[in-house]
VMD Tcl script that builds the backbone (N, CA, C; Angstrom):
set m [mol new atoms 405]
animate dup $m
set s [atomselect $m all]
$s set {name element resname resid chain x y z} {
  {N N UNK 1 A 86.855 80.479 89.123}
  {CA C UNK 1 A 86.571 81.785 89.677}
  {C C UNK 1 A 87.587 82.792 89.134}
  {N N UNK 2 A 86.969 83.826 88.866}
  {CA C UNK 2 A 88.005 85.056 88.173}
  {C C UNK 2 A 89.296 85.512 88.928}
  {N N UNK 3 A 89.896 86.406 88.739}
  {CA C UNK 3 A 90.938 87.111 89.825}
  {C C UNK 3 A 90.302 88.162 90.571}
  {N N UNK 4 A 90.359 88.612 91.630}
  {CA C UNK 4 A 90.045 89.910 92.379}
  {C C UNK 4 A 91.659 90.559 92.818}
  {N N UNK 5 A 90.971 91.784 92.859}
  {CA C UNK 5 A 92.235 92.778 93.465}
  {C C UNK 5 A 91.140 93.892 94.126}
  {N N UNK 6 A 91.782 94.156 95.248}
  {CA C UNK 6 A 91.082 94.678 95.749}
  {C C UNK 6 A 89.481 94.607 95.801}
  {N N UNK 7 A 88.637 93.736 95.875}
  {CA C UNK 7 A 87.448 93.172 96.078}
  {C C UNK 7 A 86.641 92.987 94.629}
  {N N UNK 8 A 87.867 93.769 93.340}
  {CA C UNK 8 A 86.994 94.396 92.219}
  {C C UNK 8 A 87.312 92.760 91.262}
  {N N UNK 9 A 86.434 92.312 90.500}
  {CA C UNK 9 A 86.876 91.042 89.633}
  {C C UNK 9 A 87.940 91.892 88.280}
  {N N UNK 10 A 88.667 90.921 88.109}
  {CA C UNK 10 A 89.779 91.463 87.275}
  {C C UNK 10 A 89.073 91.081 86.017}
  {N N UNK 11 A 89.772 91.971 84.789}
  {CA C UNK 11 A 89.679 92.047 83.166}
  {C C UNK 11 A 90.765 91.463 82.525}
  {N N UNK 12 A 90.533 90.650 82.436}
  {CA C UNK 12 A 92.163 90.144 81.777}
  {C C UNK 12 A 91.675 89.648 79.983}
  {N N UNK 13 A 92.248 90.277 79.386}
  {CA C UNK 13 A 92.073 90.108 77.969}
  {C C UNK 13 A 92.887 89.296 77.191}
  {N N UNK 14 A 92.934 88.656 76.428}
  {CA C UNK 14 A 93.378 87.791 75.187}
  {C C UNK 14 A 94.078 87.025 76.099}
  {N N UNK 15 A 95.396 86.430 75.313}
  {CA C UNK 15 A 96.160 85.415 76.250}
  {C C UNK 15 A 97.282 86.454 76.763}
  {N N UNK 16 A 97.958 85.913 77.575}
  {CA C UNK 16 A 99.232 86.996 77.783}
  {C C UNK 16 A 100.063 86.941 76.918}
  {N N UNK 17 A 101.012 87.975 76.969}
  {CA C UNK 17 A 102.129 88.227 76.034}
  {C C UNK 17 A 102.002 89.489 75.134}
  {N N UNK 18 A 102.229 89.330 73.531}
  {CA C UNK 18 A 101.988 90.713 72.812}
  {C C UNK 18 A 100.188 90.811 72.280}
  {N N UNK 19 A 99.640 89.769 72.612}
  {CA C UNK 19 A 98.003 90.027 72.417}
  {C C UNK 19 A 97.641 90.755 73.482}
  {N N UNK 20 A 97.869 90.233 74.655}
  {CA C UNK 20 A 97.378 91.123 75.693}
  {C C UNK 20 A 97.632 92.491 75.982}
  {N N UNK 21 A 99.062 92.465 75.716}
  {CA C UNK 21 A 99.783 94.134 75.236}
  {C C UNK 21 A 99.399 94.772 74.855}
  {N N UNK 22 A 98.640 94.193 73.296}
  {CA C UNK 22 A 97.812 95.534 72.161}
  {C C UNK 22 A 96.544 95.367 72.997}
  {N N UNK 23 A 95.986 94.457 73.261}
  {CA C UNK 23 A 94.614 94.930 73.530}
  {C C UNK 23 A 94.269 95.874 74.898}
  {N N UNK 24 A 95.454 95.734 75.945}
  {CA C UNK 24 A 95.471 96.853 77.185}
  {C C UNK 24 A 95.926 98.401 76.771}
  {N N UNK 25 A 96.904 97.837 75.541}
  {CA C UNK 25 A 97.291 99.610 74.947}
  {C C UNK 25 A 95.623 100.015 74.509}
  {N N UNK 26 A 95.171 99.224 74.200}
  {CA C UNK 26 A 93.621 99.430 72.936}
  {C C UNK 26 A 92.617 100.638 74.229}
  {N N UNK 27 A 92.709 99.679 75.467}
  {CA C UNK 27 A 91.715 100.316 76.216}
  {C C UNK 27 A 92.714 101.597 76.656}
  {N N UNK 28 A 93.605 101.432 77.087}
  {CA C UNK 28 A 94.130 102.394 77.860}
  {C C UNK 28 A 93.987 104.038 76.722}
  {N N UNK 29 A 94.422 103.529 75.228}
  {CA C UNK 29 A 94.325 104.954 74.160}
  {C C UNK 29 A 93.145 105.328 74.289}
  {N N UNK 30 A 91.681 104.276 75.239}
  {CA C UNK 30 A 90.832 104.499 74.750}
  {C C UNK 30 A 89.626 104.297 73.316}
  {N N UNK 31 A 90.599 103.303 72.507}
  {CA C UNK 31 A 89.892 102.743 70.884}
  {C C UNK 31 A 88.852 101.743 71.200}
  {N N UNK 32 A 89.190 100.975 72.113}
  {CA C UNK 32 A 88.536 99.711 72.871}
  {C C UNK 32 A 87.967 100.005 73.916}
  {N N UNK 33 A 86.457 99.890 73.771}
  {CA C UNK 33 A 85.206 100.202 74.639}
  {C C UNK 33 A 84.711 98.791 74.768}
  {N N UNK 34 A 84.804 97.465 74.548}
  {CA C UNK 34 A 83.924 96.344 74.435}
  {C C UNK 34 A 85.355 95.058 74.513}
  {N N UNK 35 A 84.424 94.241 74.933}
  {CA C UNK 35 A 85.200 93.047 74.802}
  {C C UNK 35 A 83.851 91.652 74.877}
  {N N UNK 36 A 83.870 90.405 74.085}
  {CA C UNK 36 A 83.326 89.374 74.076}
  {C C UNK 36 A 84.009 88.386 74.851}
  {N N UNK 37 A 82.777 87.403 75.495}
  {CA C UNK 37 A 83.384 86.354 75.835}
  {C C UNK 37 A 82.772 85.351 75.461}
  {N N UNK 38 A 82.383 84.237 76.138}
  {CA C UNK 38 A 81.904 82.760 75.830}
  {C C UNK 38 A 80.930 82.822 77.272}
  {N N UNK 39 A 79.762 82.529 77.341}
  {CA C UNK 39 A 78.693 82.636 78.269}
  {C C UNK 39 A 79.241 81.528 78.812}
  {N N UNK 40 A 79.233 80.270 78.338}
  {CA C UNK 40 A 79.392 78.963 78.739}
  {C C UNK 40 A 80.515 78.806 79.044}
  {N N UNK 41 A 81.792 78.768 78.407}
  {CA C UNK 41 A 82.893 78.717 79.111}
  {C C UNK 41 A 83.565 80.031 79.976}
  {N N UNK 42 A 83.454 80.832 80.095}
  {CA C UNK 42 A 83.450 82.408 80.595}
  {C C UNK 42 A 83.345 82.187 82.411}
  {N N UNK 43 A 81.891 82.086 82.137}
  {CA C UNK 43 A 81.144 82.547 82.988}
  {C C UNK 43 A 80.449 81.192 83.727}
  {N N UNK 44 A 79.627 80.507 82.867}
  {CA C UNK 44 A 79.115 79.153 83.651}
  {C C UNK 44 A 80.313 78.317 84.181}
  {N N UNK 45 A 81.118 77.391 83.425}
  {CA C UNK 45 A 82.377 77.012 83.712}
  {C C UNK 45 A 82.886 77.519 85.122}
  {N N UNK 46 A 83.213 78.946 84.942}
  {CA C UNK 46 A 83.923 79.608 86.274}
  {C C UNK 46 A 83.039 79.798 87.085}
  {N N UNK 47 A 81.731 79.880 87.269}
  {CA C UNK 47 A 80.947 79.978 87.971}
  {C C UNK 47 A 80.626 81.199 88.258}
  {N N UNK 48 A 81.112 81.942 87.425}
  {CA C UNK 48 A 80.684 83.342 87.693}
  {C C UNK 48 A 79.485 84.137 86.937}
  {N N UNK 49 A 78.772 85.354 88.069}
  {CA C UNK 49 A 77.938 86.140 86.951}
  {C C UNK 49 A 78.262 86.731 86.206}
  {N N UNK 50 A 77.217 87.538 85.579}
  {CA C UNK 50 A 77.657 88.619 84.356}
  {C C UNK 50 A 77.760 89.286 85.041}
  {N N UNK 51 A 78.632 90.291 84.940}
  {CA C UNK 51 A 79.400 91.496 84.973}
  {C C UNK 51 A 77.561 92.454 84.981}
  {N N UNK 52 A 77.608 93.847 85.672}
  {CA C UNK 52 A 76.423 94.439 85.506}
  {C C UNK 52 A 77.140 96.049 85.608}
  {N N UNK 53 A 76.150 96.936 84.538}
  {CA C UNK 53 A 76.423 98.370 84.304}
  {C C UNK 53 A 76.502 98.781 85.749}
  {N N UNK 54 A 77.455 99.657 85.657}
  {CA C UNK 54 A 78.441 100.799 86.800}
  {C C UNK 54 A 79.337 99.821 87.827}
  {N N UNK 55 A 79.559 98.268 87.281}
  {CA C UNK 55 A 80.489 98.010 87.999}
  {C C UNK 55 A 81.735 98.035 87.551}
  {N N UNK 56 A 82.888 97.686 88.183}
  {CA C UNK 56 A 84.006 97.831 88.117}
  {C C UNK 56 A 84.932 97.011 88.750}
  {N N UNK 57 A 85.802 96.749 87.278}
  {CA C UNK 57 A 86.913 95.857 86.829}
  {C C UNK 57 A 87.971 96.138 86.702}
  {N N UNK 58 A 88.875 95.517 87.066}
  {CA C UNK 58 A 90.328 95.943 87.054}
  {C C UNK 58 A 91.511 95.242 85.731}
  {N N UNK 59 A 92.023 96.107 85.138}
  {CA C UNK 59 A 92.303 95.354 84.020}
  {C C UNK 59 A 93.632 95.595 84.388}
  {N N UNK 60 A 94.098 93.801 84.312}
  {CA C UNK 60 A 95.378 93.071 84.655}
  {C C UNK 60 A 96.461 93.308 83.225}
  {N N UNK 61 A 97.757 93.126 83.926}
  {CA C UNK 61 A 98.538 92.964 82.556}
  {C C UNK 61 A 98.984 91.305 82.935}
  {N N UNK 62 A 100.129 91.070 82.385}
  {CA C UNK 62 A 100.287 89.701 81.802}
  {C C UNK 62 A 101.131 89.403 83.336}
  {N N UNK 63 A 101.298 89.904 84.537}
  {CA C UNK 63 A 101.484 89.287 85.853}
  {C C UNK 63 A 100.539 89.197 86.512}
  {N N UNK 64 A 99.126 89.631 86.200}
  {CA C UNK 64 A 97.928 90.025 87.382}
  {C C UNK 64 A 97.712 91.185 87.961}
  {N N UNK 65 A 99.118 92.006 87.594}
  {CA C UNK 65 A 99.250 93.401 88.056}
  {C C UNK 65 A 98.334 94.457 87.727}
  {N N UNK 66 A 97.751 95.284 88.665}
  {CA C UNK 66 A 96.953 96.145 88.410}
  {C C UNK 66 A 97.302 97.290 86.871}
  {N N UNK 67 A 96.720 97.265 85.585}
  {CA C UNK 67 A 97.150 98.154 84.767}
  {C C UNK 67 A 96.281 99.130 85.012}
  {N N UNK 68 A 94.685 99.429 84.858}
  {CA C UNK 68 A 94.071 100.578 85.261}
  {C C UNK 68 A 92.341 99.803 85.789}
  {N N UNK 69 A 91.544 100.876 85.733}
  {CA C UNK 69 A 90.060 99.969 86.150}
  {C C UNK 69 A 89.422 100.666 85.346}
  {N N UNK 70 A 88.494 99.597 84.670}
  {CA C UNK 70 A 86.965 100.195 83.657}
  {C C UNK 70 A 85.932 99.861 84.755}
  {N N UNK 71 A 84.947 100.828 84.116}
  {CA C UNK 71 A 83.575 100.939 84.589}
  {C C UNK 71 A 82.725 99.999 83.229}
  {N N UNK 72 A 81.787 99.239 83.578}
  {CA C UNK 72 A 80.851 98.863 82.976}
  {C C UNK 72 A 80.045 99.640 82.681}
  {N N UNK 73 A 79.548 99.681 81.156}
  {CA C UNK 73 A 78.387 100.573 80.713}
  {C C UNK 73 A 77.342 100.243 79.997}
  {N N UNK 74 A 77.902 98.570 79.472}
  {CA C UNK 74 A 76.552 97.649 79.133}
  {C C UNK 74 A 76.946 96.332 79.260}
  {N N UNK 75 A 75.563 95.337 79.337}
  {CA C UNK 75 A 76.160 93.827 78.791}
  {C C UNK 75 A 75.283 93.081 78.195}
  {N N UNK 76 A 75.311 92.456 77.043}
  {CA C UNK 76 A 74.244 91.955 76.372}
  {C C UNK 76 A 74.371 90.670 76.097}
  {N N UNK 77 A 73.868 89.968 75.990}
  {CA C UNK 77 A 73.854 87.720 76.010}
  {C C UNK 77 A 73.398 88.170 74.304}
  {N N UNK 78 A 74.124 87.538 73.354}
  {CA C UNK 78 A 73.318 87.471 72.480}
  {C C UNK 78 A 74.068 85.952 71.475}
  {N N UNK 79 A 73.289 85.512 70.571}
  {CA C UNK 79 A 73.615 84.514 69.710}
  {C C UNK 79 A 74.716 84.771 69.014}
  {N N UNK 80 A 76.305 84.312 68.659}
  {CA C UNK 80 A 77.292 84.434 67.925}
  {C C UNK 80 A 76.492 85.199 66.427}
  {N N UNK 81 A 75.663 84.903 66.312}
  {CA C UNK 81 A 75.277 85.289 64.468}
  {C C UNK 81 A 74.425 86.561 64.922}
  {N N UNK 82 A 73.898 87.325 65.891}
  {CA C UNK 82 A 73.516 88.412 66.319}
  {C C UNK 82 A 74.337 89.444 66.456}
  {N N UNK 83 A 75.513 88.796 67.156}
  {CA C UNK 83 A 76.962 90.310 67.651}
  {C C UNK 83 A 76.714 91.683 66.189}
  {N N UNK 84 A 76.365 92.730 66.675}
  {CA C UNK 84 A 76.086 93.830 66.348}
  {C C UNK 84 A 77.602 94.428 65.747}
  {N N UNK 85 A 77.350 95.127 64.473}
  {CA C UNK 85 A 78.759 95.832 64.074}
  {C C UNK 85 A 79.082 97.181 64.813}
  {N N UNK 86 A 78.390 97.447 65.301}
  {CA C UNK 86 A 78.166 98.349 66.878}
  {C C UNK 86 A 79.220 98.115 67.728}
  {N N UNK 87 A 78.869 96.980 68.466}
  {CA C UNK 87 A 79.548 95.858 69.015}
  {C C UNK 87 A 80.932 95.638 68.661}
  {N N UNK 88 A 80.817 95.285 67.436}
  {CA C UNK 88 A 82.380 94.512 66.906}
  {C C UNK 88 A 83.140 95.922 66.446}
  {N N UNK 89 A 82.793 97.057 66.485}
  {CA C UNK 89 A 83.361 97.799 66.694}
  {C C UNK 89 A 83.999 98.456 67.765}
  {N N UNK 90 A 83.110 98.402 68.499}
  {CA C UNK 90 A 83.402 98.867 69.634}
  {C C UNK 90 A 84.741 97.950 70.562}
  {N N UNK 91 A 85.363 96.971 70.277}
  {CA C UNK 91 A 86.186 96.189 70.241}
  {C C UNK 91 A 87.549 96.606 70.069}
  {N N UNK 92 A 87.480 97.743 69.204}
  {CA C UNK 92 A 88.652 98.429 68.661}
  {C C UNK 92 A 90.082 97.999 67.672}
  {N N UNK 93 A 89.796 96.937 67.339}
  {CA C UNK 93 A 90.807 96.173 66.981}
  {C C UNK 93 A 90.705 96.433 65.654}
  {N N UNK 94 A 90.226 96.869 64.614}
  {CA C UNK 94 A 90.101 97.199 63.415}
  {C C UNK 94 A 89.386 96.160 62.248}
  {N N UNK 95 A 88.657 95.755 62.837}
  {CA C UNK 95 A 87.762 94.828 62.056}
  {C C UNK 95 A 86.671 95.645 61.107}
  {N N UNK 96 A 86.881 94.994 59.366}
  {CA C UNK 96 A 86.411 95.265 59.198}
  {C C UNK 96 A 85.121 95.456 58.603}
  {N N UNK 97 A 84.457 94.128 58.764}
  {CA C UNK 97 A 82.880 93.893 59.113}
  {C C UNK 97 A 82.853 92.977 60.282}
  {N N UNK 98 A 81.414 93.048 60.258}
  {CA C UNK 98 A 81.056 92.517 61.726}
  {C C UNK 98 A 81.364 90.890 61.309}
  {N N UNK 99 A 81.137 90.578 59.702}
  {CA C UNK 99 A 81.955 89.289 58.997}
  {C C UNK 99 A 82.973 88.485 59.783}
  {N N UNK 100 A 84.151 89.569 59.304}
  {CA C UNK 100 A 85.731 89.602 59.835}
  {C C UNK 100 A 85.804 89.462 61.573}
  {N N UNK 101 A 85.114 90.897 62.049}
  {CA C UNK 101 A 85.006 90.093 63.891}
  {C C UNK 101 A 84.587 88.736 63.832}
  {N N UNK 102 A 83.399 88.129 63.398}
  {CA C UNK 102 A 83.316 87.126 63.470}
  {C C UNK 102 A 84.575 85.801 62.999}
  {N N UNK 103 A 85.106 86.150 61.813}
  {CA C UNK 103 A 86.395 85.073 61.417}
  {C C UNK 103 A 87.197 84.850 62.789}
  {N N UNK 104 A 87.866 86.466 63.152}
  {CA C UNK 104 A 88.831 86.416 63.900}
  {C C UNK 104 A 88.795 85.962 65.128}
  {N N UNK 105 A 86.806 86.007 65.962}
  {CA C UNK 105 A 86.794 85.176 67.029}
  {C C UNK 105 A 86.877 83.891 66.840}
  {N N UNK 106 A 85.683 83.534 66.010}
  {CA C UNK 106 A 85.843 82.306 65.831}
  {C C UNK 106 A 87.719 81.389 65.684}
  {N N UNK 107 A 88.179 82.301 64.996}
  {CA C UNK 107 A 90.087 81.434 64.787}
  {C C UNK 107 A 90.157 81.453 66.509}
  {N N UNK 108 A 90.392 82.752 67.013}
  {CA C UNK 108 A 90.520 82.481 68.756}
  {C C UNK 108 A 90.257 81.773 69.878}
  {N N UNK 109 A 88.698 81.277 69.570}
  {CA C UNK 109 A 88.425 80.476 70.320}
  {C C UNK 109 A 88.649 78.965 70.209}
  {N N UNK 110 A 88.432 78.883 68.833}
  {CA C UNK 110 A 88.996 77.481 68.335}
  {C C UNK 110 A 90.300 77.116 68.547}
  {N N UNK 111 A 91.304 77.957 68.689}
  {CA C UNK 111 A 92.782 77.824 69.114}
  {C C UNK 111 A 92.733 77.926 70.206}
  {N N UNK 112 A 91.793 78.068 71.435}
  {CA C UNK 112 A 91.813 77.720 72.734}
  {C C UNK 112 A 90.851 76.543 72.966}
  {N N UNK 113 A 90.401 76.197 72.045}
  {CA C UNK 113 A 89.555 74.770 72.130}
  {C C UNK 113 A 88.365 74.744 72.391}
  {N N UNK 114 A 87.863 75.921 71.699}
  {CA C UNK 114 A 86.095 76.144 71.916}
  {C C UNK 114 A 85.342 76.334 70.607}
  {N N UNK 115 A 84.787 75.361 69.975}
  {CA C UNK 115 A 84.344 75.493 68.688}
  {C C UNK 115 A 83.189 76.290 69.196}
  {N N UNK 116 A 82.289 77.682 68.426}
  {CA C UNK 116 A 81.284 78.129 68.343}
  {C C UNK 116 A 80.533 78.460 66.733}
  {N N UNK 117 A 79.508 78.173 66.744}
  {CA C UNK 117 A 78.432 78.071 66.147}
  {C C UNK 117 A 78.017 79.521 66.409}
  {N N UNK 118 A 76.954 79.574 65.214}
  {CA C UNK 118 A 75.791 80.655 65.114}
  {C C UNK 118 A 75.306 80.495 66.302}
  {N N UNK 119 A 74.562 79.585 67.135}
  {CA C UNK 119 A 74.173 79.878 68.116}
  {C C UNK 119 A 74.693 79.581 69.799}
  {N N UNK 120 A 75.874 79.933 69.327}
  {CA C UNK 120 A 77.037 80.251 70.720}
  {C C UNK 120 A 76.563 81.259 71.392}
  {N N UNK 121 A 76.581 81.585 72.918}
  {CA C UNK 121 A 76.436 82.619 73.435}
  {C C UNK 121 A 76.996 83.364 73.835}
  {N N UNK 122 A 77.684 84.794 73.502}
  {CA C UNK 122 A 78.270 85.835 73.391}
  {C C UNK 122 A 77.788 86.434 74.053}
  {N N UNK 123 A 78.867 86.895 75.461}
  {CA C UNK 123 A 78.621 87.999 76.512}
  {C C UNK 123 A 79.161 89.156 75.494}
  {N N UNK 124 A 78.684 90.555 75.367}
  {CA C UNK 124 A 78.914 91.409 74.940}
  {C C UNK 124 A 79.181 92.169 76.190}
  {N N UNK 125 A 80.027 93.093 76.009}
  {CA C UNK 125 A 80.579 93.549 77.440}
  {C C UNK 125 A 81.032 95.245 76.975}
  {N N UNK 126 A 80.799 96.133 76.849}
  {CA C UNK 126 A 81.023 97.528 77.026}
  {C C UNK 126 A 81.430 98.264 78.151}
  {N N UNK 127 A 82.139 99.414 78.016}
  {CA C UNK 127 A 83.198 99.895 79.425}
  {C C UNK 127 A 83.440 101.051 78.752}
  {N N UNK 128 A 84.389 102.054 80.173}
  {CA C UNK 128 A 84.802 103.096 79.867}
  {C C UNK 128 A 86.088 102.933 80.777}
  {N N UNK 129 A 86.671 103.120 80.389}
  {CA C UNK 129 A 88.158 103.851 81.323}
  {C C UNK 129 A 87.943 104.377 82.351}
  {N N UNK 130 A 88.055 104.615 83.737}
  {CA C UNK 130 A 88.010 105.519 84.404}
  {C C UNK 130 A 89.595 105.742 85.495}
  {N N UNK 131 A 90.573 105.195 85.162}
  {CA C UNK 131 A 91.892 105.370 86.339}
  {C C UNK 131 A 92.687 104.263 85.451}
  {N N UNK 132 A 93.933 104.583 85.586}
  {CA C UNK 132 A 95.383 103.809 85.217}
  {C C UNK 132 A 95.744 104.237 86.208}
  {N N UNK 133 A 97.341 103.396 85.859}
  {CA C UNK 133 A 98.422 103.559 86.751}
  {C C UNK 133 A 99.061 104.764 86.999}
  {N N UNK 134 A 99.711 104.941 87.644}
  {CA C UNK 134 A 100.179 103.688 88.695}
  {C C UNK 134 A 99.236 103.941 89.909}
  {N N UNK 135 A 99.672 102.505 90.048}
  {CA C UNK 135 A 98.701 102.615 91.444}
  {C C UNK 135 A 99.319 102.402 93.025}
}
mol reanalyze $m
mol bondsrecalc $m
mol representation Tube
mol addrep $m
């Protein structure tokens, strides 16, 4: 089961430390509108649903601590070999084909012990900023 704070399910991105750092600076500048996950380990695993447009998530830093909250603005299930350069842009991390997003998840997940295939299922997840800290 995810984290909650205040009733809202938490966003917690990459692993902690300086990954999680750049990717909370990413949303907070605003570059990073999207984030992927793993349908199967994500979400089935934890037992949780998908995330659904106009809800809202609280994005943790590397104690659980409240850093700010996004609003959901889309979410799409699609096949690892589908993810849109739309998509892998919207990610913000500077990838630069939807190719390369693909290398760099794939290295990620495999270094957390999740081999995916072309037909892996990829939560696509889109957001907006709406409040930081402090809180």
């Amino acid at each position: 089961m995810w984290g909650r704070i205040d009733g809202l399910r938490t966003l917690d991105l990459g692993t902690p430390g300086d990954m999680r750092t750049q990717l909370n600076d990413l949303v907070l500048s605003g570059a990073k509108t999207g984030t992927a996950s793993l349908l199967e380990h994500d979400y089935r695993a934890e037992n949780e649903e998908l995330e659904h447009v106009g809800e809202r998530l609280v994005l943790v830093d590397d104690n659980d601590g409240r850093l700010a909250e996004v609003e959901v603005t889309a979410v799409e299930v699609v096949p690892f070999k589908a993810v849109t350069w739309k998509f892998a842009e919207s990610e913000g991390e500077g990838f630069r084909s939807v190719e390369h997003w693909g290398e760099a998840h794939r290295r990620f997940w495999a270094n957390a012990g999740y081999e995916v295939d072309d037909t892996t299922e990829i939560v696509c997840v889109n957001f907006r900023l709406v409040g930081s800290g402090p809180f």
